[in-house]
C-alpha positions as CSV (number, residue, x, y, z in Angstrom):
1,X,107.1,-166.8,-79.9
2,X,103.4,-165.3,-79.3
3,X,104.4,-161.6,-80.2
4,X,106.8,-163.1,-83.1
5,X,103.5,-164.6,-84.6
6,X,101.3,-161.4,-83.9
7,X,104.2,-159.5,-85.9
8,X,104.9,-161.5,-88.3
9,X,101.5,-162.6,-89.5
10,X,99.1,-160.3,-88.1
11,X,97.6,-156.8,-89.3
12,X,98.2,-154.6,-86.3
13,X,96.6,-151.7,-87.9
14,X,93.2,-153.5,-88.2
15,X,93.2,-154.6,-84.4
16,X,91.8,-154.6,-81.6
17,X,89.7,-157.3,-83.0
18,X,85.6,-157.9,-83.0
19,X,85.2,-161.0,-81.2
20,X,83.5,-161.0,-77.4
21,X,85.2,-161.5,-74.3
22,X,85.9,-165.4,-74.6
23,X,85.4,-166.3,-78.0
24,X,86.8,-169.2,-79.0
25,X,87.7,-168.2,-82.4
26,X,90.8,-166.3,-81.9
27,X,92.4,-169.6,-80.5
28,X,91.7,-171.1,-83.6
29,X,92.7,-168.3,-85.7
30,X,96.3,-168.6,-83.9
31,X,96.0,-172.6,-84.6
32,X,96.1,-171.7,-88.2
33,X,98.4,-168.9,-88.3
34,X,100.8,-171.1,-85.8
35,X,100.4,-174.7,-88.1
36,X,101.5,-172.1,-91.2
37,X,104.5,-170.9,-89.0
38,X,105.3,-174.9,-88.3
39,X,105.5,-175.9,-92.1
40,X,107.5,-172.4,-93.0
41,X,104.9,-171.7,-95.6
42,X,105.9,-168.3,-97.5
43,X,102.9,-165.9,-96.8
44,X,103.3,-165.1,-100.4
45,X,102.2,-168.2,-101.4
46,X,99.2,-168.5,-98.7
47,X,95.6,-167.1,-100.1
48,X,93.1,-167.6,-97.2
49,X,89.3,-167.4,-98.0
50,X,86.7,-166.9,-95.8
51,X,82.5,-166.3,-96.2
52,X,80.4,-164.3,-93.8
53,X,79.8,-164.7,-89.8
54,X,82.4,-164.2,-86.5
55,X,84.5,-166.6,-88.1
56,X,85.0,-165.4,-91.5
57,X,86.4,-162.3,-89.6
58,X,89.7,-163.8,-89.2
59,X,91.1,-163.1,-92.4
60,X,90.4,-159.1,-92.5
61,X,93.0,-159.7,-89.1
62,X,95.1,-161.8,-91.0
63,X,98.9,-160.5,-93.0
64,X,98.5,-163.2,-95.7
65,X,96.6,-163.4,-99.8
66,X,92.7,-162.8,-98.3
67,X,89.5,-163.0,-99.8
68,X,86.5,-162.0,-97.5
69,X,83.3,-163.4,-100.2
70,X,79.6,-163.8,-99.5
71,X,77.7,-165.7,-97.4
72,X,78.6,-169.8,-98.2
73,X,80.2,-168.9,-101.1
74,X,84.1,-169.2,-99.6
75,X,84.3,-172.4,-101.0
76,X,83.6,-171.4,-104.7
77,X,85.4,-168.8,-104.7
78,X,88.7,-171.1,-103.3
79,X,88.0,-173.4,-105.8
80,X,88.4,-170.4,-108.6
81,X,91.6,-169.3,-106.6
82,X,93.5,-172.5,-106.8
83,X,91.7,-173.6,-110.3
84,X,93.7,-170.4,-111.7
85,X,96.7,-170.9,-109.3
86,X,97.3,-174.4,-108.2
87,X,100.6,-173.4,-106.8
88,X,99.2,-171.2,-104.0
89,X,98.3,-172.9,-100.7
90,X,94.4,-172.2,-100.6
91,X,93.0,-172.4,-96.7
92,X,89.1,-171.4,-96.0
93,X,87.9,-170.0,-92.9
94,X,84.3,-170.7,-92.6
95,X,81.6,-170.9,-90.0
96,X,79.2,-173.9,-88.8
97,X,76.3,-171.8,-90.7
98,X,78.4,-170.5,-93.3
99,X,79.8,-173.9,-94.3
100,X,76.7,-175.8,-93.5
101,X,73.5,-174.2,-93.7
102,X,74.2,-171.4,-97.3
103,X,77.3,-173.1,-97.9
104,X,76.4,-177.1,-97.6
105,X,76.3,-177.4,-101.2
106,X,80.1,-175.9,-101.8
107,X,81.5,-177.8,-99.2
108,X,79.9,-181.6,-100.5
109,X,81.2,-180.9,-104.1
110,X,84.5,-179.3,-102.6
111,X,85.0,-182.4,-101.0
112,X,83.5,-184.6,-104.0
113,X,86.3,-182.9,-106.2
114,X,88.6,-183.5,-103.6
115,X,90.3,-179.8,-104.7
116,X,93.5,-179.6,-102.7
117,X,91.9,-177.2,-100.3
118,X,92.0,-177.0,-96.6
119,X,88.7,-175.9,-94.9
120,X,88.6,-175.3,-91.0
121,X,85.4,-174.7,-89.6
122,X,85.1,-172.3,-86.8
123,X,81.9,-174.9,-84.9
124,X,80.6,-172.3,-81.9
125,X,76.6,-174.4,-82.6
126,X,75.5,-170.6,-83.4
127,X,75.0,-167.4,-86.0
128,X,76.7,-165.2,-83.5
129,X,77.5,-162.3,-85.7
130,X,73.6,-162.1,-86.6
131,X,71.7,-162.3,-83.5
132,X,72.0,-165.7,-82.4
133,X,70.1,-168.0,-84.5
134,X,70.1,-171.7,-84.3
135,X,72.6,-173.4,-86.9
136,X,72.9,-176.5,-88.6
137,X,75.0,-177.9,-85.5
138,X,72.8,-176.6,-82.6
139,X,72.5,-179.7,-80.2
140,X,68.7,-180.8,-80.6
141,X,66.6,-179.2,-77.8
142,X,69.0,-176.4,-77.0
143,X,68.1,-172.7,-77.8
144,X,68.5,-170.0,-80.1
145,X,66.7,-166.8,-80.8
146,X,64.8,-168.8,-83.6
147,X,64.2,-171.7,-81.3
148,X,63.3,-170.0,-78.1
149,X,61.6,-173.5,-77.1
150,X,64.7,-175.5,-78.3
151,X,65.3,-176.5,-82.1
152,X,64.1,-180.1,-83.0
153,X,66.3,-180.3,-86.1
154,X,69.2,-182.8,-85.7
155,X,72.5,-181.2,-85.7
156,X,74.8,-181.9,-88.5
157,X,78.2,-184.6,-87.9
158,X,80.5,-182.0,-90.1
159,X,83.3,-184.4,-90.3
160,X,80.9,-187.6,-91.3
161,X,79.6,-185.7,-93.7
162,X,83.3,-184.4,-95.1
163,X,83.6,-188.3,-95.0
164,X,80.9,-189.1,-97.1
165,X,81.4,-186.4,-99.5
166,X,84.5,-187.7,-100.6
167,X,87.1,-185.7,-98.5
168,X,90.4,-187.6,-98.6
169,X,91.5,-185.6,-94.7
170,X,88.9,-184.9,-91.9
171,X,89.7,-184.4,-88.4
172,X,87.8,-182.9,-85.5
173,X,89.9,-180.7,-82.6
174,X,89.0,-177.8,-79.8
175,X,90.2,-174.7,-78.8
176,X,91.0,-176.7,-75.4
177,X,92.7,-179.0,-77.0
178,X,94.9,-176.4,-79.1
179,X,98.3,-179.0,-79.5
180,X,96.4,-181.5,-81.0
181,X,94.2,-179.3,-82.7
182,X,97.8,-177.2,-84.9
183,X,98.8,-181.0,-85.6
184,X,96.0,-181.4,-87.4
185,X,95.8,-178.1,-89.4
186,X,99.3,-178.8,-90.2
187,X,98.0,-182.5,-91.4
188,X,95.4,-180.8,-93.6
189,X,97.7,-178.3,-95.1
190,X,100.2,-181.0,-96.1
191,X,97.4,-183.5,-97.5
192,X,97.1,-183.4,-101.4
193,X,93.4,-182.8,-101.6
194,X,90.6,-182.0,-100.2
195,X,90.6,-181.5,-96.4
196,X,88.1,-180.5,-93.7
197,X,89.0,-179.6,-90.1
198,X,86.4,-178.9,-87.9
199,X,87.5,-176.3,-84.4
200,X,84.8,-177.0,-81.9
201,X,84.5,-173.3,-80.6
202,X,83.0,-171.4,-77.3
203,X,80.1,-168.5,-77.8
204,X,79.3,-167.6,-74.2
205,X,77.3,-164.2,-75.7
206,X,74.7,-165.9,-77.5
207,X,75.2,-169.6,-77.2
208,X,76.2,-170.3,-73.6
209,X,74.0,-167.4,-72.3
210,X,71.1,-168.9,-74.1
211,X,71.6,-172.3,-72.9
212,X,73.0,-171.4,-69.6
213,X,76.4,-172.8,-70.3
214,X,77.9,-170.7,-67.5
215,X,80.9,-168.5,-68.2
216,X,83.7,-168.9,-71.3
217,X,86.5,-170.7,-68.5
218,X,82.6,-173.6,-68.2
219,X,82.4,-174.3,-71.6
220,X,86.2,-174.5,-72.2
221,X,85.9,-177.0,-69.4
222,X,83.3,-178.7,-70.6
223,X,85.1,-179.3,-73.6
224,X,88.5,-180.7,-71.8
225,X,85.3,-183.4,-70.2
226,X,83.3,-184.5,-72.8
227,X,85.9,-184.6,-75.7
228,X,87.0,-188.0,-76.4
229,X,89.6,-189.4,-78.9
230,X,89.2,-191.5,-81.6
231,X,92.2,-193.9,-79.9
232,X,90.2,-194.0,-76.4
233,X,86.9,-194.1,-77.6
234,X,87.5,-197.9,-78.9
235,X,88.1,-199.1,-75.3
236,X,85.2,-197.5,-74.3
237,X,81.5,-198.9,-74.2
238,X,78.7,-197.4,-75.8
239,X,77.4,-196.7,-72.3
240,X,80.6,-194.6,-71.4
241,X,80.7,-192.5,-74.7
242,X,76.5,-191.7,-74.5
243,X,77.4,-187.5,-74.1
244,X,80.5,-187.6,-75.5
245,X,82.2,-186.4,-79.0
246,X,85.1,-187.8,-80.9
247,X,88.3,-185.6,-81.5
248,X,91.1,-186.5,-83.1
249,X,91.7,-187.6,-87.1
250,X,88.8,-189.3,-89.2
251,X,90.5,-190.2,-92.5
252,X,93.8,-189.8,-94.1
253,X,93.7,-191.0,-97.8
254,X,94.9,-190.3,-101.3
255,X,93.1,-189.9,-104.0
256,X,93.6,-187.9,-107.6
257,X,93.8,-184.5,-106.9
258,X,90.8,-182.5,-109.0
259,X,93.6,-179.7,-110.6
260,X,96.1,-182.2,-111.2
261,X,93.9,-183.9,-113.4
262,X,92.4,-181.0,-115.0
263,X,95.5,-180.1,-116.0
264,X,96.3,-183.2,-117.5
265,X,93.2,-182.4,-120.0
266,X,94.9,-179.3,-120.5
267,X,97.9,-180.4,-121.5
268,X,96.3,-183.3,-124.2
269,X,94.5,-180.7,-125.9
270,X,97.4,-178.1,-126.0
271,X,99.9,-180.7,-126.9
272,X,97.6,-181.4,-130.2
């Protein structure tokens, strides 16, 4: 099945790839390429966008429609994509700073519109591909080469603020956690709107070796630890989730989808 998906779905001639030793985002590059496989999507019909950083590497790897844009901008240039062609299955590949930080003000009115788009967020709390600046979801107190003290910014809740931005799917998984985590691509791809799934990654280069995280096989560990679900996390008491992060799905809702009804102003005009 592995080298069926690197065949099928994969440009060979542009590997090996650029990603350190233990990254987490090739995991969650297969995640996506492995919930397409699930739903029998036609790769004609996928157009994957991504911005700038390690994450918005994946589609110059990837055999499908790609758009590789500027930094934050994936988003707008998605919502141009499937604006001209509703009919294509639009998927962005973005970064914790990409979507957060340059790109925060895509990805609220992305959501607001609820544009049937589905956004995964490569989280590894980093800029890796630029030299390891704190992002928008660094923990508070942990370090990056523009915090060498520890940031005091609080770190952004992605999927809470999805959530209240008017997404209509939101989920959180891991690159531990990489059943769970296809399930809910698959969930996002299928849901008529807007949708936002958040990969918690691993960078041991900049992030873990900054923080002292220990080696890639720690912080996947760490993950399977500290990661609790949404199901479990209502048995337990404040107390026992203090440390701990929620995975699992957020909201699954329908709403008016934001080309449907544009095209329904289309069509009143033209039909005059």
């Amino acid at each position: 099945m592995a080298s069926t998906l690197v065949e099928d779905y994969l440009r060979m001639e542009n590997l090996p790839h650029i990603w350190c030793p233990g990254c987490g985002h090739g995991i969650l590059m297969r995640a996506i390429i492995q919930a397409i496989d699930n739903l029998k999507l036609d790769k004609n019909k996928v157009c994957i966008v991504s911005g700038i950083g390690c994450s918005s590497r994946a589609v110059g790897y990837m055999d499908f429609n790609t758009l590789h844009t500027t930094h934050g901008r994936a988003l707008a240039f998605a919502t141009g994509v499937k604006l001209a062609n509703p009919k294509l299955e639009v998927i962005v590949i973005s970064g914790d700073g990409d979507a957060a930080a340059i790109g925060g003000n895509h990805l609220i009115h992305a959501a607001r519109r609820n544009i049937d788009i589905t956004t995964v967020i490569f989280n590894n709390n980093i800029y890796g591909m630029t030299g390891g600046q704190y992002s928008p979801t660094t923990p508070r107190g942990d370090k990056g080469t523009t915090a060498p003290y520890g940031t005091v910014d609080r770190p952004f809740d992605i999927p809470q603020l999805a959530i209240g931005a008017g997404a209509t799917y939101v989920a959180r998984g891991t690159v531990y956690h990489t059943k769970q985590l296809i399930s809910l691509i698959e969930k996002g791809i299928q849901n008529k709107g807007f949708s936002l799934i958040e990969g918690v990654s691993i960078c041991p280069t900049y992030y873990g070796r900054k923080n002292k995280k220990g080696s890639a096989v720690n912080m996947m560990k760490w993950q399977r630890d500290n990661a609790v679900s949404i199901s479990t996390a209502k048995k337990f008491s404040p107390e026992k989730l203090r440390g701990k992060f929620l995975i699992g799905e957020f909201k699954n809702t329908t709403e008016p989808e934001y080309t449907e009804e544009y095209q329904k102003i289309i069509d009143k005009f033209v039909s005059k």
